[in-house]
C-alpha positions as CSV (number, residue, x, y, z in Angstrom):
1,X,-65.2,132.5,-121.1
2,X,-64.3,134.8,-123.7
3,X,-60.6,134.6,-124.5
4,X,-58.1,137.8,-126.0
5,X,-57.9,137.2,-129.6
6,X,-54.9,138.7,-131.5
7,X,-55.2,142.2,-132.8
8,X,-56.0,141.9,-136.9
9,X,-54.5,145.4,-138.1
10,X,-57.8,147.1,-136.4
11,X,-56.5,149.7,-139.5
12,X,-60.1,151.1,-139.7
13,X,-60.8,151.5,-136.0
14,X,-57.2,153.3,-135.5
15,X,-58.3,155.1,-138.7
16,X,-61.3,155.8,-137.1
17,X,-59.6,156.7,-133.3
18,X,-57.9,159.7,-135.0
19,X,-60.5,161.2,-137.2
20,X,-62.2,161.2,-133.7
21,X,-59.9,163.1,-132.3
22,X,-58.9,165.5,-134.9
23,X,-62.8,166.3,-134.8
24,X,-62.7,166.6,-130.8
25,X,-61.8,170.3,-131.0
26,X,-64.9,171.2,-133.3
27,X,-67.5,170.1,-131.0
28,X,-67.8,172.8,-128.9
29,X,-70.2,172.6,-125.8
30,X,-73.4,174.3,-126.3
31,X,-74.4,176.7,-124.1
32,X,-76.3,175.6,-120.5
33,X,-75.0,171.9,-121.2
34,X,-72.6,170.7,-118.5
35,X,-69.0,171.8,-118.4
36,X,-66.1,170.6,-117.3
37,X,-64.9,170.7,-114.0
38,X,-61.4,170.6,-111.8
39,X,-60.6,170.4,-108.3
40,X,-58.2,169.6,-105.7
41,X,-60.0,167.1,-103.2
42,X,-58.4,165.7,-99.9
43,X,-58.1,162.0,-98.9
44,X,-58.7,161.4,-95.5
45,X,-57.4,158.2,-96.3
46,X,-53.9,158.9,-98.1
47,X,-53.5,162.4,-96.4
48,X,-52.8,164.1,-99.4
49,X,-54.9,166.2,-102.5
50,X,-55.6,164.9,-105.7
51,X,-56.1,166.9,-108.6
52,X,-59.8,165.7,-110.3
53,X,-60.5,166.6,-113.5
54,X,-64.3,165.8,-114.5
55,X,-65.5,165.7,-118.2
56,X,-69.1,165.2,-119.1
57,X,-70.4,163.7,-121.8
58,X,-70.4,164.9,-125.2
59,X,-73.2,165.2,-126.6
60,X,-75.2,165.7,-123.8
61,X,-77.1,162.2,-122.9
62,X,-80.2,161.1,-120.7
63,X,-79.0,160.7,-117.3
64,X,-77.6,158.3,-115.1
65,X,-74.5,157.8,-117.3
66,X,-71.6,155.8,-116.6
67,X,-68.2,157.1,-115.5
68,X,-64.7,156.2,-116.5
69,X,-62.1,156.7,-113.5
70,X,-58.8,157.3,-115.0
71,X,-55.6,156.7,-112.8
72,X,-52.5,158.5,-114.0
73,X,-54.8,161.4,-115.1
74,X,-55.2,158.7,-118.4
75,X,-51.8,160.8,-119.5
76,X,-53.9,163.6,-120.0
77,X,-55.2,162.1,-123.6
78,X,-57.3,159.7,-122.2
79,X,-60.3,162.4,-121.7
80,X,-59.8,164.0,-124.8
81,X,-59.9,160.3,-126.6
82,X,-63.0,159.5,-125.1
83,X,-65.0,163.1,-125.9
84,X,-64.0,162.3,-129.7
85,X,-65.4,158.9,-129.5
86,X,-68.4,159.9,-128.0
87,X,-69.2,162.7,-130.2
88,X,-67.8,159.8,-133.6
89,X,-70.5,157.7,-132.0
90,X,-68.2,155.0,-131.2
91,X,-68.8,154.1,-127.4
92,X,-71.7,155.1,-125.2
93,X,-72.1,158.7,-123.5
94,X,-70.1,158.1,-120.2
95,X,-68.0,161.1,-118.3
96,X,-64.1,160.3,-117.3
97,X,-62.4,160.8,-114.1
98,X,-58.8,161.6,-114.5
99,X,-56.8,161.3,-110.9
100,X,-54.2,162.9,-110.6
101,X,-51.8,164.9,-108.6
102,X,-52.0,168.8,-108.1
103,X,-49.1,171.1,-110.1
104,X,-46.2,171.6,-107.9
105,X,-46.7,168.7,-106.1
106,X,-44.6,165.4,-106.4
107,X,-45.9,162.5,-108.4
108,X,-46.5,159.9,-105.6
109,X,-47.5,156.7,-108.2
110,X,-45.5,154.6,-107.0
111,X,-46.2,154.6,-103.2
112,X,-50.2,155.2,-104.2
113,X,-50.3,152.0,-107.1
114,X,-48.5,149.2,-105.2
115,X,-50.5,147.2,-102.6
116,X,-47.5,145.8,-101.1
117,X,-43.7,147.5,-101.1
118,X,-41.5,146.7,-104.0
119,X,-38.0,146.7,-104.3
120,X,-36.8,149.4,-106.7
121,X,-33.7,149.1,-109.4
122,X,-31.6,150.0,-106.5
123,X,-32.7,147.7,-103.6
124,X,-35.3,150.7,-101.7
125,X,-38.4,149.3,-101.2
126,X,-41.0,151.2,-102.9
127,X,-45.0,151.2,-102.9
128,X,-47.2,150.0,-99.6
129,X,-50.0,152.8,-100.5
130,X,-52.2,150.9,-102.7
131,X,-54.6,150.5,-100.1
132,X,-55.1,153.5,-98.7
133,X,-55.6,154.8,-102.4
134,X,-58.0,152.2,-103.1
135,X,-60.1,153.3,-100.5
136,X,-59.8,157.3,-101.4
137,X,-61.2,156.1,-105.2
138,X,-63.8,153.6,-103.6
139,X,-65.0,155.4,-100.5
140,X,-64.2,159.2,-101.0
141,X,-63.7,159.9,-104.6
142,X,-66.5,158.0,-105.9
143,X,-69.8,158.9,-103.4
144,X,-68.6,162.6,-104.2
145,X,-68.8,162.0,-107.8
146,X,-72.4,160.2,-107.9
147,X,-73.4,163.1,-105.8
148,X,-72.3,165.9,-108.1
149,X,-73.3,164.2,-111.0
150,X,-75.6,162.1,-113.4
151,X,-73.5,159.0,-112.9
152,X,-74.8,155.4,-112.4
153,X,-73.1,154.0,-109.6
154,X,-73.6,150.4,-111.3
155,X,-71.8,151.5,-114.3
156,X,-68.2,152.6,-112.6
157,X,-65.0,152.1,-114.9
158,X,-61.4,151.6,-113.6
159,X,-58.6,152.0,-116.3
160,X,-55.0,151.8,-115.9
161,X,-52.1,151.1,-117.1
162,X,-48.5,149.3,-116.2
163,X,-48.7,149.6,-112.4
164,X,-51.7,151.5,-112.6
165,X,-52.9,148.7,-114.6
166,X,-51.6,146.5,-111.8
167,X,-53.4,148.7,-108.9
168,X,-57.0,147.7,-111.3
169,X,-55.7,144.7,-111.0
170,X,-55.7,144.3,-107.2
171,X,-58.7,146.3,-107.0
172,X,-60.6,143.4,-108.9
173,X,-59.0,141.3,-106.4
174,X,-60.2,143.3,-103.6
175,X,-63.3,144.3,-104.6
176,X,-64.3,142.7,-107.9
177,X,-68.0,144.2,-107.4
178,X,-66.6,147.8,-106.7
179,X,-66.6,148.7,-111.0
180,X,-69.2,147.6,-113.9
181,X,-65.1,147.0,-116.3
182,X,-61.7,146.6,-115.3
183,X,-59.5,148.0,-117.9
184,X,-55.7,147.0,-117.8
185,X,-52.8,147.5,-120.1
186,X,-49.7,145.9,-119.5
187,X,-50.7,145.2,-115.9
188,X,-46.9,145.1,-114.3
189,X,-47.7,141.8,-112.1
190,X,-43.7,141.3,-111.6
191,X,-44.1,143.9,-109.4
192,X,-47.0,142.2,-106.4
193,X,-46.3,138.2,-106.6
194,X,-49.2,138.2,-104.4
195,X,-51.8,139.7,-107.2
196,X,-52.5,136.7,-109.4
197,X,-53.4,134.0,-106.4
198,X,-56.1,136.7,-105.3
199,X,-57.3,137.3,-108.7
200,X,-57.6,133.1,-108.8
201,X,-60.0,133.7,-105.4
202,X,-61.9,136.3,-106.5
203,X,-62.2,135.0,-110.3
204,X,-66.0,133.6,-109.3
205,X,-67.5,137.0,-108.4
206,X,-66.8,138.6,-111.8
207,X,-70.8,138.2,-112.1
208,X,-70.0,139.3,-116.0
209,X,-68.2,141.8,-115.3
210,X,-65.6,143.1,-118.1
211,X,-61.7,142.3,-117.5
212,X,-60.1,143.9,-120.4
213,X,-56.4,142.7,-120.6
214,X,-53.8,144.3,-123.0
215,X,-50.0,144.1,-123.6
216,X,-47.8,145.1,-126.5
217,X,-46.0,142.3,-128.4
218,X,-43.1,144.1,-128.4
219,X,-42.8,144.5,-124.2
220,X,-40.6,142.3,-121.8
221,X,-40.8,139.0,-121.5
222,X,-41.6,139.2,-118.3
223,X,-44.1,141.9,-118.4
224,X,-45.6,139.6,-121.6
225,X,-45.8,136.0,-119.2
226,X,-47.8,138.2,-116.4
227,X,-50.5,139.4,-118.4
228,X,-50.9,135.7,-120.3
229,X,-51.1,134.4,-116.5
230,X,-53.4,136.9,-116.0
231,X,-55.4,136.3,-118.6
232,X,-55.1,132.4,-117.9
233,X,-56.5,133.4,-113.8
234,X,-60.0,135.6,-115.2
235,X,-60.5,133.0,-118.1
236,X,-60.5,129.7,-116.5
237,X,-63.3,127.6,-116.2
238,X,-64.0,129.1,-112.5
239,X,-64.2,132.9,-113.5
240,X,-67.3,134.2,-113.9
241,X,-66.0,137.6,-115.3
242,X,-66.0,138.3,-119.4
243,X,-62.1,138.1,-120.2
244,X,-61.5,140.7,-123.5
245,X,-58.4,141.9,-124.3
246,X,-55.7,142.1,-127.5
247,X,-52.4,141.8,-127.7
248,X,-50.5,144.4,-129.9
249,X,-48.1,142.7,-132.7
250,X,-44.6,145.0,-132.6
251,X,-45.7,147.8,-129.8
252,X,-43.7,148.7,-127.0
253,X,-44.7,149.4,-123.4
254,X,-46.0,153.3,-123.8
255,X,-46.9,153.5,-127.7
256,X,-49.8,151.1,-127.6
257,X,-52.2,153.1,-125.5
258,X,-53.8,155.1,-128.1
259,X,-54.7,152.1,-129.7
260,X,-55.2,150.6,-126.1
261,X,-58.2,153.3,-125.7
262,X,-59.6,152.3,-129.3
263,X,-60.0,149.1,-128.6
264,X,-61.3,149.2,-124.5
265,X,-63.6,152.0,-124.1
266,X,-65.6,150.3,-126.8
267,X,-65.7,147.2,-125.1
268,X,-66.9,148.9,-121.9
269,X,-68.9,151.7,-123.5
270,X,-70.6,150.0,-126.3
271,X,-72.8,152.7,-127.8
272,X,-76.1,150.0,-127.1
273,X,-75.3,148.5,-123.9
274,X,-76.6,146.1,-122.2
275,X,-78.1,146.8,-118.8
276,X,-75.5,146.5,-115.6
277,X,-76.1,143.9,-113.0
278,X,-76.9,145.5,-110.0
279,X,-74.2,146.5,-106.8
């Protein structure tokens, strides 16, 4: 398996990464192509809304496309950043996703992105909901996506990260043929002991499937020793998934993910892709 090499400087792609998106608000949308869309759907599952915020490709592309879901609403920069890399030529047409919570209502991340409860800073457990929001992305969210739009249902994306990169995480565990790429930075795997041992089991259905794996060089020891054990779990010599990843020399927890972006949709969205395997 590929292993997460170091990252070199990548000067020209972060060079690149901005030009893109200084040039993201002169490429306006031409008239009858696709706009954007948002919407408050309900989960039968969690029992709340979501606030959904679609974005198409740009430029327009030959249909199906794939589809980047973005948990925490990919900080609202994540869409942006992957309209300016489209339209720079640097990954594939693809539309994005962004999950989020409606305005006015509380930010529920916690309970939605841990599987299992966690005990907080002060001792009150934490989490539990991981589940149930698993199954409003896998079994609501998505079939009402591929029916609104061009998307290829073999060529899902989930992307997180820190315990959004951990809920990827223990969807690959869960459900490793569920996306086409699992994308997670700084994966907080202190958080669910439980994660890695099912990411050992389900390490032989990758089927090639991309497990992109990032941290910052500069993060927590112990957020540092999860992700190598991570990476160690998808890149032994039973994994059948393609391990990628970089590590970030002197970035923190949060000021990586711009470069986090550069360097994974890329990988995912190559602009000549290969074709999918299938389910």
């Amino acid at each position: 398996m590929a292993h997460p090499t170091p990252s070199n400087g990548r000067g020209a792609s972060r060079r690149a990464w901005m030009a893109g998106m200084l040039a993201a608000g002169v490429f306006p949308r031409a008239a009858g192509a696709e706009q954007p869309a948002r919407f408050t759907l309900r989960s039968s599952h969690v029992g709340r809304d979501f606030d959904i915020a679609v974005t198409p490709p740009l430029p327009p592309a030959a249909a199906p496309l794939p589809c980047v879901y973005l948990l925490d609403a990919g900080y609202h920069v994540a869409p942006q950043t992957a309209v300016a890399m489209q339209a720079a030529g640097q990954i594939a047409p693809a539309y994005t996703v962004a999950i989020g919570y409606p305005p006015g209502a509380p930010n529920l991340r916690e309970r939605d992105l841990l599987h299992r409860p966690h005990p907080d800073s002060s001792g009150a457990l934490i989490g539990g909901g991981g589940a149930a929001f698993e199954a409003f992305i896998v079994d609501e969210l998505r079939p009402l996506i591929e029916s609104r739009h061009a998307v290829d249902p073999a060529c899902a994306i989930l992307l997180g990260h820190s315990l959004a990169g951990l809920f990827t995480t223990n969807v690959l565990a869960d459900r490793p043929q569920a996306f086409r790429a699992f994308l997670m930075a700084s994966p907080s795997l202190w958080a669910d002991p439980t994660t890695l041992a099912r990411v050992r089991a389900a390490a032989p259905r990758g089927d090639g499937r991309l497990a992109f794996v990032t941290v910052g060089g500069a993060e927590t020891p112990r957020m540092r020793a999860g992700v190598d054990a991570l990476r160690g779990a998808l890149g032994g010599p039973r994994s059948t998934f393609a391990l990628g990843g970089e590590t970030f020399p002197g970035q923190t927890h949060m000021s990586y993910y711009p470069a986090f972006l550069a360097a994974a949709l890329p990988a995912a969205l190559p602009p000549s892709r290969p074709g999918p395997p299938s389910g």
